[in-house]
C-alpha positions in Angstrom: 96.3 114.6 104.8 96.9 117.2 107.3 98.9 116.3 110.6 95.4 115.4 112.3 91.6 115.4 111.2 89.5 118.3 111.5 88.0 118.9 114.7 84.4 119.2 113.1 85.2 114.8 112.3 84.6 114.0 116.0 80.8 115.7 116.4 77.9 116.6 114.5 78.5 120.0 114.4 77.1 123.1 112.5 80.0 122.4 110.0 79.7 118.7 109.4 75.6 119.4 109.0 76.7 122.1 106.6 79.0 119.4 105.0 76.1 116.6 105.6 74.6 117.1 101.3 77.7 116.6 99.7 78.4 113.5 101.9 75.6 112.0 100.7 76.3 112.8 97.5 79.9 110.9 98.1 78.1 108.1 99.6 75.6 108.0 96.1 78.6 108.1 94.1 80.8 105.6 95.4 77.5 103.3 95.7 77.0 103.4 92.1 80.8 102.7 91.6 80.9 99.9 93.4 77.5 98.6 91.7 79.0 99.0 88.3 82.1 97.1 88.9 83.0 94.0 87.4 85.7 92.4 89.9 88.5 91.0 88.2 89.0 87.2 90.1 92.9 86.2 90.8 93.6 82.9 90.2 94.6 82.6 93.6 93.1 83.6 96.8 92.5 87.1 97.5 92.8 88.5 101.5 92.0 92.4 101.7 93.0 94.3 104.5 91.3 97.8 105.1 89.4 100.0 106.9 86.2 102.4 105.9 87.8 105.7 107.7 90.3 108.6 106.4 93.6 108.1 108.7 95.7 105.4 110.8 94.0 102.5 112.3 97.5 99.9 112.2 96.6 98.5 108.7 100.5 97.9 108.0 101.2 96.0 111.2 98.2 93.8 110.5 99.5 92.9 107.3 102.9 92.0 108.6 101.3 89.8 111.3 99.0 88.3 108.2 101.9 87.8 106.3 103.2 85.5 109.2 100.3 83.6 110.0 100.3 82.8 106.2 103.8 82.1 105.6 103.9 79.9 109.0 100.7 78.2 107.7 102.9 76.8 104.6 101.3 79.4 102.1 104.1 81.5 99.6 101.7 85.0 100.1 102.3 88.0 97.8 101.3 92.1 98.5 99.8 94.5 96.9 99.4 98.3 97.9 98.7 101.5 96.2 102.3 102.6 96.8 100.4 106.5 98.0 103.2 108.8 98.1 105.8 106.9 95.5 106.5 108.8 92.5 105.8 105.5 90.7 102.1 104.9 91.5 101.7 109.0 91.4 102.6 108.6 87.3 100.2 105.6 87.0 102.9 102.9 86.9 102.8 99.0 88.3 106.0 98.4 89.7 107.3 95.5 91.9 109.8 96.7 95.1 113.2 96.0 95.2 115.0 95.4 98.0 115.9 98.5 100.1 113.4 100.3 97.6 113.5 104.2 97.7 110.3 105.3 99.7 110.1 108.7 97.3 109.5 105.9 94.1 107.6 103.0 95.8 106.2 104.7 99.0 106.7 104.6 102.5 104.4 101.6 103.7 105.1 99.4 100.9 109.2 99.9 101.4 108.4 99.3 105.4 106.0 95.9 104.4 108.7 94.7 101.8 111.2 95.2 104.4 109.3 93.6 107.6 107.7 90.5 105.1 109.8 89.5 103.0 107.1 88.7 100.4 107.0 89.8 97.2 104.9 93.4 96.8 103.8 95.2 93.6 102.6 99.0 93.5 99.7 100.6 91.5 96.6 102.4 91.6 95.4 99.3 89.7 95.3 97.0 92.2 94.6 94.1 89.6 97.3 95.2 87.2 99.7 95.0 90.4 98.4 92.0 91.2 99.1 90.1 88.1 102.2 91.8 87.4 103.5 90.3 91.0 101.8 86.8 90.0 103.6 87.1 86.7 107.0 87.6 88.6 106.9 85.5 91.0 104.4 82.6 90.4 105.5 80.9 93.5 102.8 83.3 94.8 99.6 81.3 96.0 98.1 84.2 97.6 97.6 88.0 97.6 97.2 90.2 100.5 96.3 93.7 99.5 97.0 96.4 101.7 94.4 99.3 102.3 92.1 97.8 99.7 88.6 97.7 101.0 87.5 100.5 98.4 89.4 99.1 95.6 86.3 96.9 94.3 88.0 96.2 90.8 89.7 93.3 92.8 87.9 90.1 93.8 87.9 89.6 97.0 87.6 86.1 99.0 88.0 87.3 102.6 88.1 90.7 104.0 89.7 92.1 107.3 88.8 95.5 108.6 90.6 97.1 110.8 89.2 99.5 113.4 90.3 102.3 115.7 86.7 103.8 116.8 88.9 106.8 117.4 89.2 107.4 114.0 84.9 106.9 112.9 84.7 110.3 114.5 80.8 111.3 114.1 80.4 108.2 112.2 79.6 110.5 108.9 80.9 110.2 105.1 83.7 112.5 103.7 83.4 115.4 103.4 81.5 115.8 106.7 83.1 112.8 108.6 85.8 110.5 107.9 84.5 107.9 106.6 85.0 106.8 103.3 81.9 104.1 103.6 78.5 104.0 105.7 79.5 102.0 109.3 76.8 99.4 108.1 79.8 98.2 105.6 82.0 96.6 108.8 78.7 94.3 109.1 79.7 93.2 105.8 83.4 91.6 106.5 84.8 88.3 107.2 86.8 89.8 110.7 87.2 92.6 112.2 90.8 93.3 114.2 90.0 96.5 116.9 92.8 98.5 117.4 91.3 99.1 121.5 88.1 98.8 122.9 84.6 98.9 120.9 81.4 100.5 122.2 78.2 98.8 122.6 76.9 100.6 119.3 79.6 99.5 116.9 79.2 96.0 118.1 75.6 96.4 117.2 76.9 97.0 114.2 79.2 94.2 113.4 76.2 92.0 114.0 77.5 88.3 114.0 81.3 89.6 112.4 83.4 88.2 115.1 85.8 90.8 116.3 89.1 90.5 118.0 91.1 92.6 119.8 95.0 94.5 118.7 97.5 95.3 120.6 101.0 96.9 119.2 104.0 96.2 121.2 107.3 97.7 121.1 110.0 98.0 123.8 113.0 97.7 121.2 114.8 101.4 119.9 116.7 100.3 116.3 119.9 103.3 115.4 118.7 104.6 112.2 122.5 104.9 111.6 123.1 100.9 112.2 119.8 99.1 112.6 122.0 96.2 113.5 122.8 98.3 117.2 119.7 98.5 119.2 118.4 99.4 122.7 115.5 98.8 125.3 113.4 101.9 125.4 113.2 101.6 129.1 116.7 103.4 128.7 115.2 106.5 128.2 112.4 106.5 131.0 112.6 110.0 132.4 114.2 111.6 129.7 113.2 114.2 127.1 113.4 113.0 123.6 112.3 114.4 120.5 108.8 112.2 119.2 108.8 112.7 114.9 105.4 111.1 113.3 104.3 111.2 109.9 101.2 108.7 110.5 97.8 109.0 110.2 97.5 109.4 114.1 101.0 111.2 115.4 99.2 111.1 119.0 99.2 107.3 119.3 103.2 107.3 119.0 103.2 109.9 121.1 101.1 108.0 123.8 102.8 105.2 123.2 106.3 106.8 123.9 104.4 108.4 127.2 103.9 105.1 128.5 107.2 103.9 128.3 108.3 106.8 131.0 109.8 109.5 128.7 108.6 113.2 128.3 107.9 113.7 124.6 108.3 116.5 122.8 105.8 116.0 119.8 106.4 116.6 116.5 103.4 115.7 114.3 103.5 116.0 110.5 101.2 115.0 107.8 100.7 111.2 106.8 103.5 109.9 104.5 105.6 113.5 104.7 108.5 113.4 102.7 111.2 114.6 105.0 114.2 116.4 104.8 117.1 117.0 106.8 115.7 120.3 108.2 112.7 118.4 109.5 115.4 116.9 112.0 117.6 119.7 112.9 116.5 120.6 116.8 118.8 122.8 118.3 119.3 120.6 121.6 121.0 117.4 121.6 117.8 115.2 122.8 117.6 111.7 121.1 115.0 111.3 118.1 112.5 108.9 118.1 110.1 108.0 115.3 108.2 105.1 113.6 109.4 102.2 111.4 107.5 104.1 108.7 109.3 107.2 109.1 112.5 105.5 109.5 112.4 104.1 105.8 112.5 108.0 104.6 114.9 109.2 107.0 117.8 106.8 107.5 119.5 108.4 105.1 120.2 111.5 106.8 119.5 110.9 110.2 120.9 111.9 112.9 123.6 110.2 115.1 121.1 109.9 117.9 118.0 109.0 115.8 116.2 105.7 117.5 113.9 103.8 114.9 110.6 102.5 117.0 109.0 99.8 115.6 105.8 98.0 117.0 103.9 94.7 116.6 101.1 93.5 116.0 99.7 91.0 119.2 96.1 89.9 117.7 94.1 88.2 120.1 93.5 84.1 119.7 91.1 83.0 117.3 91.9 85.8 114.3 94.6 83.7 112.4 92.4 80.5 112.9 89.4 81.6 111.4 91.1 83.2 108.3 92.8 80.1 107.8 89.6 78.2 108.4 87.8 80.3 105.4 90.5 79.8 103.2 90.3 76.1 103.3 86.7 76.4 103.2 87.0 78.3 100.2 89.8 75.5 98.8 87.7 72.5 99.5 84.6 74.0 97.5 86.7 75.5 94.9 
């Protein structure tokens, strides 16, 4: 993905009318796919955790906060992710992560969950294969989470949370001549949706009776890539320059986000899960570097002396954790 969607993505231009046959075409396709699909049912609980558009809406720090509500709740929960970016799921493979797992095998996100979870969390493109190699494993598991697995209709599902940045629904159009991957109608088929800032009247048309509730990601903490055990407030740097390195779906919400806290940013977007390399963190000037958890995992290797880890998370509004919950028993007690 490039470091930022096409321009064309936020209005219905001459371009994305150009575009507008072949999304329909996608939007044929992936109906039919999705029609001819026999899910494949888990013997345990199923929680999926996606979204319906191309590019970062804060899946990963919805999972982590999942993975808490769960674990805190008394369930043993398990994860799944496509492992986009690993070698590993690139050759086809199910794999489960070790600890301190190399991002360039297992990929970025799932080496940053692993880390921030503690749960047990299998690759693969097939999310079922993954799923029962991890229940195979480790049957202590009672529960899978999968990460960004909304499209992934081979798995049974038993609740599903979309995430949602209206940001990134652009001109609310299918691939190729939006960025969505499924027709907005589909976030009026969810169990919850968790919105990732403020919703307009027409999406909340949309969501019908699919109670929504609101995200907020907090940071305020800098982590030394060198020693992650020596950390410092980010107020330290209000007023300074500092170099801002992002290799998310949306590089300009890090950005904002490092705006806020006071300092001047000088950005440096690059595309979503960029394998760095040394270069991609040789400035000339002595300026601290500042970058997401995500990017972290790939770069703490060679970072820099002065190279600040910033993590964020997730604040859900009340309700969210209690209505999951609720639907899981639900689901238990008619089981």
């Amino acid at each position: 993905m490039a470091a930022s969607a096409p321009a064309f993505w936020q209005r219905r231009g001459a371009l994305a009318r150009l575009l507008r046959p072949l999304s329909c075409l996608f939007g044929a396709l992936a109906a039919r796919r999705r029609a001819r699909l026999l899910p494949q049912r888990l013997p345990v609980p199923v929680i999926v955790v996606g979204n319906i558009a191309v590019g970062g809406s804060g899946k990963t720090p919805v999972v982590d906060w999942l993975a808490s509500v769960l674990g805190a709740a008394g369930y043993r929960p398990g994860i799944v992710s496509r492992g986009h970016g690993g070698e590993l799921s690139a050759q086809g493979k199910v794999a489960l992560v070790p600890p301190g797992g190399d991002p360039a095998q297992y990929g970025d996100e799932p080496v940053l969950l692993a880390r921030l979870t503690g749960c047990p969390l299998a690759i693969g493109r097939d999310r079922p294969a993954a799923a029962a190699e991890l229940l195979r494993q480790h049957p202590e598991c009672d529960l899978i989470i999968a990460d960004d697995g909304m499209q992934h209709y081979r798995l049974a599902r038993d609740i599903e949370v979309a995430v949602v940045d209206e940001a990134t629904l652009g001109n609310g159009l299918l691939l190729p001549a939006g960025p969505l991957r499924e027709p907005l109608a589909r976030l009026g088929e969810v169990d919850l949706v968790i919105a990732h800032g403020p919703l307009s009247a027409r999406l909340q048309a949309v969501l019908g009776h699919v109670p929504a509730y609101p995200m907020l990601l907090q940071g305020g903490e800098l982590r030394a890539l060198a020693d992650p055990a020596l950390r410092r407030p980010a107020a330290e740097l209000r007023g300074q320059r500092v170099h801002a390195v992002a290799g998310i779906g949306r590089p300009q919400r890090f950005f904002d986000q490092l705006a806020s806290e006071g300092m001047t940013v000088v950005a440096h977007p690059f595309p979503d899960h960029h394998r760095f390399d040394v270069e991609d963190l040789a400035f000339e000037d002595a300026l601290p570097i500042l970058m997401t958890a995500k990017d972290a995992v790939k770069c703490a290797a060679f970072a820099p002396a002065d190279c600040w880890e910033y993590p964020v998370r997730a604040q859900i509004g009340p309700g969210a954790a209690e209505r999951i919950l609720e639907k899981l028993e639900d689901g238990r007690t008619s089981a």
